[in-house]
BATI-796425 format. One record per residue (C-alpha): residue number from 1; residue in three letters; x, y, z. Coordinates in Angstrom, 3 decimals. Layout:
% residues N
<node pos="NUM" code="ALA" x="X" y="Y" z="Z"/>
...
This chain:
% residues 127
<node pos="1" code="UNK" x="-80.274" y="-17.104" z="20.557"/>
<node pos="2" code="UNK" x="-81.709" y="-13.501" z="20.413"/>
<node pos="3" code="UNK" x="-78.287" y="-12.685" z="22.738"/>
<node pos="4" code="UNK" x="-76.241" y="-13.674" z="19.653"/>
<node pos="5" code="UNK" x="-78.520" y="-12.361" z="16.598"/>
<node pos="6" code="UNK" x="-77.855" y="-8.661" z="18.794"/>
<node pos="7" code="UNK" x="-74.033" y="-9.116" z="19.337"/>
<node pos="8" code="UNK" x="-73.457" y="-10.065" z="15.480"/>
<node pos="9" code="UNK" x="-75.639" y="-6.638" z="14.668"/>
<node pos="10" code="UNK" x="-73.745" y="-4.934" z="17.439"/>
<node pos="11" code="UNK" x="-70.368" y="-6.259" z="15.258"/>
<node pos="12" code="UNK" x="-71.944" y="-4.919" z="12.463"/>
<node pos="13" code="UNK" x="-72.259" y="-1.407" z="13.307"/>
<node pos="14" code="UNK" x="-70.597" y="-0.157" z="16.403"/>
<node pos="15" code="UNK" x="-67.485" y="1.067" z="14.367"/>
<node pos="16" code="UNK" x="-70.081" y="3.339" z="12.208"/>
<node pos="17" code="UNK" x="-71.346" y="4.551" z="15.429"/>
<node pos="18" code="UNK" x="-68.085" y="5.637" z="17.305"/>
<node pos="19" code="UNK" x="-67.154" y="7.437" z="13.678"/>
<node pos="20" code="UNK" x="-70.672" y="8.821" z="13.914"/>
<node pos="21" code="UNK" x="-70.388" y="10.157" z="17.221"/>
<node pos="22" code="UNK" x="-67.400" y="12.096" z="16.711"/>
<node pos="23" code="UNK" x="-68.319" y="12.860" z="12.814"/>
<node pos="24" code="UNK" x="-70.380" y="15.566" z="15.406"/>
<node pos="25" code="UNK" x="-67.497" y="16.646" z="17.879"/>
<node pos="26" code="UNK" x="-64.208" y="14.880" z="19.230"/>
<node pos="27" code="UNK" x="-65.174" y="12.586" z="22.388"/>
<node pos="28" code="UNK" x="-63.377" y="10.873" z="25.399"/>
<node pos="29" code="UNK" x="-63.127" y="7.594" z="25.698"/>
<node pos="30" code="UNK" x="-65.704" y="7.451" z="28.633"/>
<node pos="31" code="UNK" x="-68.167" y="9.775" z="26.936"/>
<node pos="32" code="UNK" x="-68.281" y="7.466" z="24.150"/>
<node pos="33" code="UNK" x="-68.847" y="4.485" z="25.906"/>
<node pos="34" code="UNK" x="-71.764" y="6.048" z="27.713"/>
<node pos="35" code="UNK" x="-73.393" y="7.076" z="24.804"/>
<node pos="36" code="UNK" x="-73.101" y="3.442" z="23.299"/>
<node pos="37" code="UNK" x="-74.188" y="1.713" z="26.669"/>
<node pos="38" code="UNK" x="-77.098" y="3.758" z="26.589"/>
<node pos="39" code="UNK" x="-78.374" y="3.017" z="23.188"/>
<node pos="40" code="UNK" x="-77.417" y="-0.714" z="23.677"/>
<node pos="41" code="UNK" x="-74.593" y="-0.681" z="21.191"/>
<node pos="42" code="UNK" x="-71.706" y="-1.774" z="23.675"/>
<node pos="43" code="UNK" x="-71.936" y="-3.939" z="26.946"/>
<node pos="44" code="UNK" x="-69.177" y="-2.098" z="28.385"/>
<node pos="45" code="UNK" x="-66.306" y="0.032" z="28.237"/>
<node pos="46" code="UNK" x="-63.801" y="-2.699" z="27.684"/>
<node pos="47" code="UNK" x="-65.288" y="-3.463" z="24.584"/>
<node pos="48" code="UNK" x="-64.576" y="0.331" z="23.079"/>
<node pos="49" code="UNK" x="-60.880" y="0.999" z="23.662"/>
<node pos="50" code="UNK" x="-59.843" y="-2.348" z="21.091"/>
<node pos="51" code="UNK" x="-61.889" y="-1.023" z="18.810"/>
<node pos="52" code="UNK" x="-60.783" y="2.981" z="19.314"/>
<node pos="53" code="UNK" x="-57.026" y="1.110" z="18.520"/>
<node pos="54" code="UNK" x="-57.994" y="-0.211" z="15.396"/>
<node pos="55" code="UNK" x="-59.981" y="2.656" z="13.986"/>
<node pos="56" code="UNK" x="-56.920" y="4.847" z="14.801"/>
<node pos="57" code="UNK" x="-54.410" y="2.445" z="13.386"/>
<node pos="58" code="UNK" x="-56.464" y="2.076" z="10.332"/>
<node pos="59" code="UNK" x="-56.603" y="6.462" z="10.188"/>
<node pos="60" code="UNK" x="-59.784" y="6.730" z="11.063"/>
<node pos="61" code="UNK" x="-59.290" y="8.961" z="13.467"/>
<node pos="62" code="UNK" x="-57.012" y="10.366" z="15.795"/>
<node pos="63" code="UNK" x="-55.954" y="11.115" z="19.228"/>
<node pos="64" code="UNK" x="-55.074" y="14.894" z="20.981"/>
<node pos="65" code="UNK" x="-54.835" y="15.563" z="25.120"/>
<node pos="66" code="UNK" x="-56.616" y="18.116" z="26.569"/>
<node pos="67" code="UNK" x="-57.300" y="19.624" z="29.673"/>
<node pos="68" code="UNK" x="-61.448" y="18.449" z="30.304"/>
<node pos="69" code="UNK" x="-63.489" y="21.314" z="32.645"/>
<node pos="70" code="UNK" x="-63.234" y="21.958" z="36.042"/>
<node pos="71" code="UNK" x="-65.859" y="20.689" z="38.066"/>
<node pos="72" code="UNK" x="-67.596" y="22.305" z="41.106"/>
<node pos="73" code="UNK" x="-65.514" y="21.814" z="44.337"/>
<node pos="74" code="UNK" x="-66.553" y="18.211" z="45.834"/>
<node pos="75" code="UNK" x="-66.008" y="19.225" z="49.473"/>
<node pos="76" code="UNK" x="-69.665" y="19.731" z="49.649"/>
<node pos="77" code="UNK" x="-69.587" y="23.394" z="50.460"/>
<node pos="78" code="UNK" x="-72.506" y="25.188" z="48.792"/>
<node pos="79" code="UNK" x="-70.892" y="27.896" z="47.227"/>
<node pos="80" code="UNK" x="-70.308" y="26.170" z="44.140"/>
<node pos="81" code="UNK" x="-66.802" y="26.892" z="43.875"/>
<node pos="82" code="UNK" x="-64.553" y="25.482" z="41.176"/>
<node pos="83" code="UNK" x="-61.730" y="23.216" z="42.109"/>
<node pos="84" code="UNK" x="-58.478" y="24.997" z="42.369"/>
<node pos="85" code="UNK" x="-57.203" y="23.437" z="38.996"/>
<node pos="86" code="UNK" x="-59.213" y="22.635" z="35.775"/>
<node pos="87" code="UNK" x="-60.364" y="19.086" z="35.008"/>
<node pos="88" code="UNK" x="-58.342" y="16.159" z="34.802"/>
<node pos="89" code="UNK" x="-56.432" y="15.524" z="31.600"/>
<node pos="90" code="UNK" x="-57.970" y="13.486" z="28.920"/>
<node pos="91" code="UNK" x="-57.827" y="11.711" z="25.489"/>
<node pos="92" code="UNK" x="-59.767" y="12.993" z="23.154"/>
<node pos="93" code="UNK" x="-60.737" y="11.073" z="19.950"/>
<node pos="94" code="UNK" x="-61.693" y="12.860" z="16.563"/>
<node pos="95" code="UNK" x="-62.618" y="11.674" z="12.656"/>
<node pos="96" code="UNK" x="-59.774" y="12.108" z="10.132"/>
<node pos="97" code="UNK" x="-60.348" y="13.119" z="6.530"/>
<node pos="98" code="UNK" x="-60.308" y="9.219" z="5.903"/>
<node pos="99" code="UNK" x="-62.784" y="8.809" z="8.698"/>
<node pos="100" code="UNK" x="-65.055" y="10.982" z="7.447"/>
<node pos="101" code="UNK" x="-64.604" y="9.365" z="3.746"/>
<node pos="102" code="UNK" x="-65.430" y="6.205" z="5.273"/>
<node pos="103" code="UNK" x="-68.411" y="7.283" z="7.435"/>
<node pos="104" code="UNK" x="-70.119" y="9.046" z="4.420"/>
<node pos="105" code="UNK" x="-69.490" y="5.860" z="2.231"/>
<node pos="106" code="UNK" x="-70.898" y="4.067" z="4.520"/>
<node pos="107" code="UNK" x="-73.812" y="6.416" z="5.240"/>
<node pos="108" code="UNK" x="-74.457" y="5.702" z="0.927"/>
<node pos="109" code="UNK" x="-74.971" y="2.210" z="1.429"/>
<node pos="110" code="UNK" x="-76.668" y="1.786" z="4.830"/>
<node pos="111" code="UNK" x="-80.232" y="3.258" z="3.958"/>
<node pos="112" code="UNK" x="-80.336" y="0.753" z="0.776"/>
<node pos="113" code="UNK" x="-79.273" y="-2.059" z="2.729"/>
<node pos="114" code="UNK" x="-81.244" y="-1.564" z="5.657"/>
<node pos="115" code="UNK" x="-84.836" y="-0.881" z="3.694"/>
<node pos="116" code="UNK" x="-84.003" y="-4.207" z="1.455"/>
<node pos="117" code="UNK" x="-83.251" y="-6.181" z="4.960"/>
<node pos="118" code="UNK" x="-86.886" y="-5.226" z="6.042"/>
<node pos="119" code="UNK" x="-88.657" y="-5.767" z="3.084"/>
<node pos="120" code="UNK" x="-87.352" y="-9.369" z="2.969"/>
<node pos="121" code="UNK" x="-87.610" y="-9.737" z="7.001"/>
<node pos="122" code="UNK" x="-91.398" y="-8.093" z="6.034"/>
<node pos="123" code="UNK" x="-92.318" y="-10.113" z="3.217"/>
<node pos="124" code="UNK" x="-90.124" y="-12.864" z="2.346"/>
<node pos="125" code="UNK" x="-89.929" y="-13.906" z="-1.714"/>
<node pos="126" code="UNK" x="-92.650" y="-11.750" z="-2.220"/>
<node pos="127" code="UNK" x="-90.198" y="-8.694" z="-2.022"/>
């Protein structure tokens, strides 16, 4: 029972999240997800790419390619070395103006609506 009560909040909010995320800098797809498997918000990385497709369809944000970093040279030598070439290509994800409208929208009602949640989870009627 508690399983579903925390996959209908997870519903709730996990689009808010993603917009949050990159409301601070554009993200890859695998960054994401290990953000939101960290803090509990996703159960895996299949369940972010659906939703990355509808927030973009919807203009909420959008997509650009870019090369990531290079990382040091896996061959186990100790000198550190970076690999010949940079990183391996990825697909970055980033708010749109209309993403951003509809994160700080959002952001207006969610304090309100949490804080009245409580107080009736708190106190019932009395509230």
């Amino acid at each position: 029972m508690i399983d579903d009560v925390t996959t209908q909040l997870r519903r709730g909010v996990v689009e808010f999240c993603v917009l949050g995320f990159l409301s601070a800098r554009p993200m890859y797809g695998w960054e994401l997800s290990s953000a939101l498997i960290e803090r509990g918000l996703i159960a895996s990385i299949g369940t972010l790419y659906p939703l990355l497709g509808r927030l973009r369809d919807r203009g909420l944000i959008a997509t650009f390619e870019q090369q990531g970093a290079s990382n040091p040279s896996p061959a186990g030598g100790d000198d550190g070395a970076a690999a010949p070439s940079g990183g391996p290509t990825r697909k970055y994800y980033r708010l749109t103006q209309e993403g951003e409208a509809h994160l700080a929208a959002f952001r207006t009602q969610w304090g309100p609506f949490t804080q009245n949640v409580t107080e009736i989870l708190e106190k019932g009627l009395e509230s």
